[in-house]
Chimera marker file (.cmm) of the C-alpha trace (Angstrom):
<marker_set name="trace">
<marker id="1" x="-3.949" y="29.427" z="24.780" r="1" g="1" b="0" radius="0.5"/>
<marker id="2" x="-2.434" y="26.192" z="23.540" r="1" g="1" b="0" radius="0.5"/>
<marker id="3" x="-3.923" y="24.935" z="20.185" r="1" g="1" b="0" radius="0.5"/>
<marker id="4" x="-3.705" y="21.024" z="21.603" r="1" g="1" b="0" radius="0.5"/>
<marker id="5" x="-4.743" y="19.437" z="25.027" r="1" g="1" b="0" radius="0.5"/>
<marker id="6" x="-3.502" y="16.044" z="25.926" r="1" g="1" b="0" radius="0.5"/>
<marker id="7" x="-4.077" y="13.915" z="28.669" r="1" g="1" b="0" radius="0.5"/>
<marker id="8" x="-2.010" y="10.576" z="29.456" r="1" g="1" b="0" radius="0.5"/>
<marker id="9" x="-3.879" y="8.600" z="32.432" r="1" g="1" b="0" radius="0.5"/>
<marker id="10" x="-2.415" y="5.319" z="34.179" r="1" g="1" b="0" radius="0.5"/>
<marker id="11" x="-5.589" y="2.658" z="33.730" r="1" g="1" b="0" radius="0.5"/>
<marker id="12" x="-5.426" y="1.146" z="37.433" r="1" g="1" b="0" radius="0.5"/>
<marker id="13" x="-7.145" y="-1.876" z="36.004" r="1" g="1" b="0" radius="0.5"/>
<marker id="14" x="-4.285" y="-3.147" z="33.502" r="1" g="1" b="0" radius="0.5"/>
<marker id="15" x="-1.533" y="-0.213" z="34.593" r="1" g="1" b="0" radius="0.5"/>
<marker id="16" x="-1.304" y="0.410" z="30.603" r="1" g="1" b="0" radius="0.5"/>
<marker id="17" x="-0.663" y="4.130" z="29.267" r="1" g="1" b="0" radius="0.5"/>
<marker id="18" x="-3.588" y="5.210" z="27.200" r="1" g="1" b="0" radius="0.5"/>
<marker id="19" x="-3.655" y="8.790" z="25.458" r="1" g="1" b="0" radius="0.5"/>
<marker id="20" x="-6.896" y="11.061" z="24.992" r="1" g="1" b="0" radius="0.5"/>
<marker id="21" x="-8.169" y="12.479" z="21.158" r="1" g="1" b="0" radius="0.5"/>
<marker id="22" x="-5.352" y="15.792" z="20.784" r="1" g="1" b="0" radius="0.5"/>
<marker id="23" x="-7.687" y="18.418" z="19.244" r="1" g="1" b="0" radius="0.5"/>
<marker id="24" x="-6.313" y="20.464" z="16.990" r="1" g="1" b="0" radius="0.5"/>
<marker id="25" x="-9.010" y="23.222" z="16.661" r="1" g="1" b="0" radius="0.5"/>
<marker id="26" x="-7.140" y="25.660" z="14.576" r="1" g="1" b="0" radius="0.5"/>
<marker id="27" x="-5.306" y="23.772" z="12.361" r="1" g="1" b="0" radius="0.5"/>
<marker id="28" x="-6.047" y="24.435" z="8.668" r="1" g="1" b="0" radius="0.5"/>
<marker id="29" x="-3.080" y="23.004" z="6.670" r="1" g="1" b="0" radius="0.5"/>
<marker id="30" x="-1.499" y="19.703" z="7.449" r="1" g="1" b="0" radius="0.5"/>
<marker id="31" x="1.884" y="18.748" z="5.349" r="1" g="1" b="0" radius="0.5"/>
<marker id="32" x="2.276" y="14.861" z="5.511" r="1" g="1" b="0" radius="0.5"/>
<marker id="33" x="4.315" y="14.393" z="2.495" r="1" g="1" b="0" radius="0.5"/>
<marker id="34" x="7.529" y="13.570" z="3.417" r="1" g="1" b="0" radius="0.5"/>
<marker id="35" x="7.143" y="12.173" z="6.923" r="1" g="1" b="0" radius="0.5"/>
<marker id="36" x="6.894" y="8.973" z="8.961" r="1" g="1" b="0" radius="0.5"/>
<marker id="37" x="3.995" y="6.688" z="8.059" r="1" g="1" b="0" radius="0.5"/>
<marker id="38" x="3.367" y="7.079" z="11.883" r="1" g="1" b="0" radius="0.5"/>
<marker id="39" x="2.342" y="10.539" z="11.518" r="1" g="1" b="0" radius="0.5"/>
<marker id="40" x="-0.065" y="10.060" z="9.122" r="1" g="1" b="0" radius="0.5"/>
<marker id="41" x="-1.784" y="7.670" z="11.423" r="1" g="1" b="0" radius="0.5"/>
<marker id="42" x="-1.074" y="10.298" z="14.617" r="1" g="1" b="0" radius="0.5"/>
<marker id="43" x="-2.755" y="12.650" z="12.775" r="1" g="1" b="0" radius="0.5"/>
<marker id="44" x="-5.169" y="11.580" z="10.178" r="1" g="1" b="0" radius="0.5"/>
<marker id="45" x="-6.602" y="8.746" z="12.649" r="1" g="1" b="0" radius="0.5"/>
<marker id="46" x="-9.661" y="10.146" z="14.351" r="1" g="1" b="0" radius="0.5"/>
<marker id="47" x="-9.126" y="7.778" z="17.708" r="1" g="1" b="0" radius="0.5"/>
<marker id="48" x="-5.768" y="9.689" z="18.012" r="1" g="1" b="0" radius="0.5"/>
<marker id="49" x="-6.791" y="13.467" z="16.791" r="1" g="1" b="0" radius="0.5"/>
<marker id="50" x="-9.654" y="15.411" z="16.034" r="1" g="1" b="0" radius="0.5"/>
<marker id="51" x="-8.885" y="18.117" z="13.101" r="1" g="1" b="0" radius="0.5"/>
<marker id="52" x="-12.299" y="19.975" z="12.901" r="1" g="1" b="0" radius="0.5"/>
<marker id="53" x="-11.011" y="22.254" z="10.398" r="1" g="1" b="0" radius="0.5"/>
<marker id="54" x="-8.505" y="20.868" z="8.239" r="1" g="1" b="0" radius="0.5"/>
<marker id="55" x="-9.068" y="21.761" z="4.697" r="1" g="1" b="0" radius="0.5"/>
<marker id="56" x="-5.853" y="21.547" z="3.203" r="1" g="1" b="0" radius="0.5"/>
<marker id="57" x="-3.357" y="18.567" z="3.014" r="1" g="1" b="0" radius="0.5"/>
<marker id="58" x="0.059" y="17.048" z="1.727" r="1" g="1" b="0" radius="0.5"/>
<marker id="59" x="0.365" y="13.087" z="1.990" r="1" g="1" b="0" radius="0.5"/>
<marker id="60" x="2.477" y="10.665" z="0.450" r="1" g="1" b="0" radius="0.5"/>
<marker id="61" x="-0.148" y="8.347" z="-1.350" r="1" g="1" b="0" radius="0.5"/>
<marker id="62" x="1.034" y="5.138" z="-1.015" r="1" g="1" b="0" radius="0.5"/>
<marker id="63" x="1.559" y="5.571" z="2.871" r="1" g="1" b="0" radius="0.5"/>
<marker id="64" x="-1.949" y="6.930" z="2.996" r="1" g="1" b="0" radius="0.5"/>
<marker id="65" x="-3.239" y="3.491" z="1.287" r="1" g="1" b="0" radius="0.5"/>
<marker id="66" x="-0.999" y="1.863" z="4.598" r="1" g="1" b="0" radius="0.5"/>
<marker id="67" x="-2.796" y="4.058" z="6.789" r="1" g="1" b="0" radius="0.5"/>
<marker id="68" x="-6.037" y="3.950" z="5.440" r="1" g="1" b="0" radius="0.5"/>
<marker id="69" x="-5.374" y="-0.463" z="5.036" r="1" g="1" b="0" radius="0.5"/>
<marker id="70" x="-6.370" y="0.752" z="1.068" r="1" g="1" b="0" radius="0.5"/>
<marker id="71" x="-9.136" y="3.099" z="1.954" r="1" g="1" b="0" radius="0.5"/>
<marker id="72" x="-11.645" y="0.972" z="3.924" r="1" g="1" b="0" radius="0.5"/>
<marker id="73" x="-10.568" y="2.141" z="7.737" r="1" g="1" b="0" radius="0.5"/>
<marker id="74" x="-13.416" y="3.816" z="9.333" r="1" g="1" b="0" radius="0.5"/>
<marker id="75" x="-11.345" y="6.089" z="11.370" r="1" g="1" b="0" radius="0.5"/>
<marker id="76" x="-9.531" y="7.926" z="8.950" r="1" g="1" b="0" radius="0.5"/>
<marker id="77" x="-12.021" y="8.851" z="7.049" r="1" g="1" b="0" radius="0.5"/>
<marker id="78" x="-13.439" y="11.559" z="9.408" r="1" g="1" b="0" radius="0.5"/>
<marker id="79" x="-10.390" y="13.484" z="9.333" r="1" g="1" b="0" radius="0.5"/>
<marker id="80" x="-9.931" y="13.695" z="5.747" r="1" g="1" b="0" radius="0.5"/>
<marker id="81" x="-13.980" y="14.513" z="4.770" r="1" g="1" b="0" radius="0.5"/>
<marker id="82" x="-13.525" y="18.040" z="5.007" r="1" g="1" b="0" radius="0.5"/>
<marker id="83" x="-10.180" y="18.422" z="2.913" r="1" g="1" b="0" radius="0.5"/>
<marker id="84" x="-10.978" y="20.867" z="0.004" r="1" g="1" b="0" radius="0.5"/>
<marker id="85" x="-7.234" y="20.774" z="-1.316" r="1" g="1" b="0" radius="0.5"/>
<marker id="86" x="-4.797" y="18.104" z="-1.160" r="1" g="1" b="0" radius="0.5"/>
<marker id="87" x="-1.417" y="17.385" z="-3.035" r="1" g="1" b="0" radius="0.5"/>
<marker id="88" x="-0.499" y="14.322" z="-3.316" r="1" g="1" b="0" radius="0.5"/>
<marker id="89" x="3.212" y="12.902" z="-3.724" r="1" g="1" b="0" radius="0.5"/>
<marker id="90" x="4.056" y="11.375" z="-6.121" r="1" g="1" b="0" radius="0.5"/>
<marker id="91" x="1.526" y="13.087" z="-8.917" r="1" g="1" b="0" radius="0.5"/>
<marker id="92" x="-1.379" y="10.011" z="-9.264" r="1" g="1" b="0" radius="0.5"/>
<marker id="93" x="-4.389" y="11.147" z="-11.671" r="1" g="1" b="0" radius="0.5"/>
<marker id="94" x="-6.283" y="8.051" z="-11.144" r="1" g="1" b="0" radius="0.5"/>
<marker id="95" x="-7.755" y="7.163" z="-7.484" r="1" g="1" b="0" radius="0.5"/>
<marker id="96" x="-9.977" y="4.522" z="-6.840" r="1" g="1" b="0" radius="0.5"/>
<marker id="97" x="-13.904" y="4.791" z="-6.066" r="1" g="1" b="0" radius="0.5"/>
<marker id="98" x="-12.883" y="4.043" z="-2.302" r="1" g="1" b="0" radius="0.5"/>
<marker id="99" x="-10.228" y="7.375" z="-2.426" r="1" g="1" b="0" radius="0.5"/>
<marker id="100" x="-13.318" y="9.967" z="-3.123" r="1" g="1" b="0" radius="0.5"/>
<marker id="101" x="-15.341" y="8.371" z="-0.094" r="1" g="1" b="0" radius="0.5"/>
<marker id="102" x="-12.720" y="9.879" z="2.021" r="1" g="1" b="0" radius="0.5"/>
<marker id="103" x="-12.233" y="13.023" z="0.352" r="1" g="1" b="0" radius="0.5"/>
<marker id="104" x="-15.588" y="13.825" z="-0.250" r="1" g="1" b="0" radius="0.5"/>
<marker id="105" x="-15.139" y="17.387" z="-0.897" r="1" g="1" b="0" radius="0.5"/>
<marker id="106" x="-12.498" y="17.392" z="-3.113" r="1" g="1" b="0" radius="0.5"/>
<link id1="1" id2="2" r="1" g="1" b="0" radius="0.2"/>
<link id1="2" id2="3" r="1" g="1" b="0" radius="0.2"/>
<link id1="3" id2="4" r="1" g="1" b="0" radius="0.2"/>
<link id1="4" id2="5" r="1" g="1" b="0" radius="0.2"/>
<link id1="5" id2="6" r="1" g="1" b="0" radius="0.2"/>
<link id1="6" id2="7" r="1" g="1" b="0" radius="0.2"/>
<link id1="7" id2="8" r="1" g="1" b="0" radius="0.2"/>
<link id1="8" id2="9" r="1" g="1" b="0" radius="0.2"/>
<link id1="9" id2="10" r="1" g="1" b="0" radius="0.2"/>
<link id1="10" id2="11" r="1" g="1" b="0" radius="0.2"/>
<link id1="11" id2="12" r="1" g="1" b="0" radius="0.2"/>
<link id1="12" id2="13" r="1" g="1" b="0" radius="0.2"/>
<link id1="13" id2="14" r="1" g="1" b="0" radius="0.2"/>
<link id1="14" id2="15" r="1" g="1" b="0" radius="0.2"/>
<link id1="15" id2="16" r="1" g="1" b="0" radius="0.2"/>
<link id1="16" id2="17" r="1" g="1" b="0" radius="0.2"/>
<link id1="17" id2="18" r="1" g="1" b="0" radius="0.2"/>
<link id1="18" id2="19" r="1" g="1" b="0" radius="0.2"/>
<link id1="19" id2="20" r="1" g="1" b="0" radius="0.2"/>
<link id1="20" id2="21" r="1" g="1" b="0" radius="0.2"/>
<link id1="21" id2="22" r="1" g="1" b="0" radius="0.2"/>
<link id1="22" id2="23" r="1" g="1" b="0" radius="0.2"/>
<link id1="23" id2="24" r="1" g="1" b="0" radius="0.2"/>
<link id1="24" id2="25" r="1" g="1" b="0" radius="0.2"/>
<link id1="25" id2="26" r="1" g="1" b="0" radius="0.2"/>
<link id1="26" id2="27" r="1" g="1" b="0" radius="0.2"/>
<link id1="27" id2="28" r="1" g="1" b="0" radius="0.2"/>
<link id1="28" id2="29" r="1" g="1" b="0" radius="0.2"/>
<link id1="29" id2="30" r="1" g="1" b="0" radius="0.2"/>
<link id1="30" id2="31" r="1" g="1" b="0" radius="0.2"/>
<link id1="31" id2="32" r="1" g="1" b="0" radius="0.2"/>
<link id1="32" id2="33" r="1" g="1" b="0" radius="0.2"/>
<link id1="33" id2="34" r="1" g="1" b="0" radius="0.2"/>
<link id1="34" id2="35" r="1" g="1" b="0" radius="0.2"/>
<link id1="35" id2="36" r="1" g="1" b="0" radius="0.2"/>
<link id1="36" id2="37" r="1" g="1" b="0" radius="0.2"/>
<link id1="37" id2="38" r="1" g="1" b="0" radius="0.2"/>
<link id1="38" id2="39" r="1" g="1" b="0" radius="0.2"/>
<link id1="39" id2="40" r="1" g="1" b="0" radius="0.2"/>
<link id1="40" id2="41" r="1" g="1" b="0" radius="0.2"/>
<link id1="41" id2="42" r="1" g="1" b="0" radius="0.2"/>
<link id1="42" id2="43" r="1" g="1" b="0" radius="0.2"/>
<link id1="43" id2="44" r="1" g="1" b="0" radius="0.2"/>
<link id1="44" id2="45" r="1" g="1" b="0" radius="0.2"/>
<link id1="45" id2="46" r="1" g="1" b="0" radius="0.2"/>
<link id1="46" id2="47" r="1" g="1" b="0" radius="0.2"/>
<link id1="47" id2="48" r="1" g="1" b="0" radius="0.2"/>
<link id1="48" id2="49" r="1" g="1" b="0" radius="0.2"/>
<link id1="49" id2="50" r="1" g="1" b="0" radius="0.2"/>
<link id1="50" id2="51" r="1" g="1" b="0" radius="0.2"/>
<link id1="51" id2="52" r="1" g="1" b="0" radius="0.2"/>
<link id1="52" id2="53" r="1" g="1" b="0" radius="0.2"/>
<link id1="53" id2="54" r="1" g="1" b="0" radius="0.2"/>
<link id1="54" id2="55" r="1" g="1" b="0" radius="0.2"/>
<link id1="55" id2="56" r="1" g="1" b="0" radius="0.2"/>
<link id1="56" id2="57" r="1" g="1" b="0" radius="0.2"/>
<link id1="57" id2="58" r="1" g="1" b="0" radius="0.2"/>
<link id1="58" id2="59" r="1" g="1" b="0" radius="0.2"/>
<link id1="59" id2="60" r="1" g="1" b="0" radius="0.2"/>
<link id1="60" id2="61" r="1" g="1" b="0" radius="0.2"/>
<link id1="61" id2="62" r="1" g="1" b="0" radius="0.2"/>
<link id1="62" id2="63" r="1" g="1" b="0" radius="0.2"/>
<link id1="63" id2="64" r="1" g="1" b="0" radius="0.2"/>
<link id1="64" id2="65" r="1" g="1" b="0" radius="0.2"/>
<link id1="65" id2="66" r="1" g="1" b="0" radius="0.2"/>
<link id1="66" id2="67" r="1" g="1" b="0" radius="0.2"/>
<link id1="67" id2="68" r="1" g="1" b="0" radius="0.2"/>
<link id1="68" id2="69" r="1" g="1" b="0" radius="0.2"/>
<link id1="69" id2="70" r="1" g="1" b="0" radius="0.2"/>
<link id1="70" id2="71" r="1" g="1" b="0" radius="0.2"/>
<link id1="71" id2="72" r="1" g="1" b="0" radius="0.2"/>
<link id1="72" id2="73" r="1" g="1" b="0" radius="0.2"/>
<link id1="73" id2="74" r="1" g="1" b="0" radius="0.2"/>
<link id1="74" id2="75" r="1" g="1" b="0" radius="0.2"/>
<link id1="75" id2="76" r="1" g="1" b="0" radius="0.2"/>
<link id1="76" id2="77" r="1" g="1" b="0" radius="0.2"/>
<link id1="77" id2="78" r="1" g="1" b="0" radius="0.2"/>
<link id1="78" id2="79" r="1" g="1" b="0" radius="0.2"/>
<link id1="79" id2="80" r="1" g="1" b="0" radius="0.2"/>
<link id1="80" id2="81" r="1" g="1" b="0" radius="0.2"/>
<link id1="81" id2="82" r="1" g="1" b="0" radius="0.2"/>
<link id1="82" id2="83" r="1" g="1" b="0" radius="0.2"/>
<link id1="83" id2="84" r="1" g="1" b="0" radius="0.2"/>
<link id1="84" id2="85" r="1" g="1" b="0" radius="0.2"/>
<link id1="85" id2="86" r="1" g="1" b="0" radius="0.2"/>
<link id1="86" id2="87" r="1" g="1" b="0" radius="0.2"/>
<link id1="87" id2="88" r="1" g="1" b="0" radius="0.2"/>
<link id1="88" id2="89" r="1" g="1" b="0" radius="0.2"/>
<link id1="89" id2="90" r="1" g="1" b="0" radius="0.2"/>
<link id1="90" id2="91" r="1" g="1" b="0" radius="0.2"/>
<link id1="91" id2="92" r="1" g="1" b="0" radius="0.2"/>
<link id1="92" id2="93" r="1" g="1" b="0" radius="0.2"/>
<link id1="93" id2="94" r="1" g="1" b="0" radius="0.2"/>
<link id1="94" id2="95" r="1" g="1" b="0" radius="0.2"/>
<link id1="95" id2="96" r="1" g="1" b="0" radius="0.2"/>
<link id1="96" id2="97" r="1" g="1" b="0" radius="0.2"/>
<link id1="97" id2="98" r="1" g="1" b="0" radius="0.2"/>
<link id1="98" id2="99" r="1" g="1" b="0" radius="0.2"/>
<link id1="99" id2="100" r="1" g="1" b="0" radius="0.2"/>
<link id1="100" id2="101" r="1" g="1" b="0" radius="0.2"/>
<link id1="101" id2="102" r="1" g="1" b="0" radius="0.2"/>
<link id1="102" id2="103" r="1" g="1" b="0" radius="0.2"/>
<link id1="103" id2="104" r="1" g="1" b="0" radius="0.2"/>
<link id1="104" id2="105" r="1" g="1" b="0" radius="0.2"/>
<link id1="105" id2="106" r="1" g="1" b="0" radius="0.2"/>
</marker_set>
């Protein structure tokens, strides 16, 4: 059985490509650190995937404040609520009060 399902559809009304949520239902770990700030967004956006059991997490922290447009986007934040362990590149000790609202269970 195939751990994503996605479905492109041709909108008759405007004849634009639009893309379904990709669920991810077994995915646990998620390495971000070294990749395109696109990804993050692919995957960390919860319009674009749905990661109902990610708990553990590599991201590059200044693309994550891009992605995130400094913490105050809506729909990252459900994808990252459940993260229990996540490294961050380069080594930061100091997050803002915004950061923890994401990562509430760190």
């Amino acid at each position: 059985m195939p751990q994503s399902s996605i479905s492109n559809k041709l909108n008759s009304n405007d004849n634009q490509l639009y893309s379904k949520i990709i669920e991810y239902p077994y995915l646990i770990l998620l390495n971000l650190g070294f990749v395109h700030h696109d990804y993050n967004d692919q995957f960390l956006n919860d319009k674009k995937a749905h990661l109902p059991r990610l708990t553990k997490s590599t991201v590059n922290y200044y693309k994550l404040i891009t992605v995130t447009k400094n913490f105050t986007s809506d729909g990252i934040r459900v994808n990252c609520m459940k993260v229990k362990q996540l490294n961050i590149n380069p080594k930061i000790r100091i997050f803002s009060e915004d950061f923890y609202v994401y990562f509430l269970s760190l």
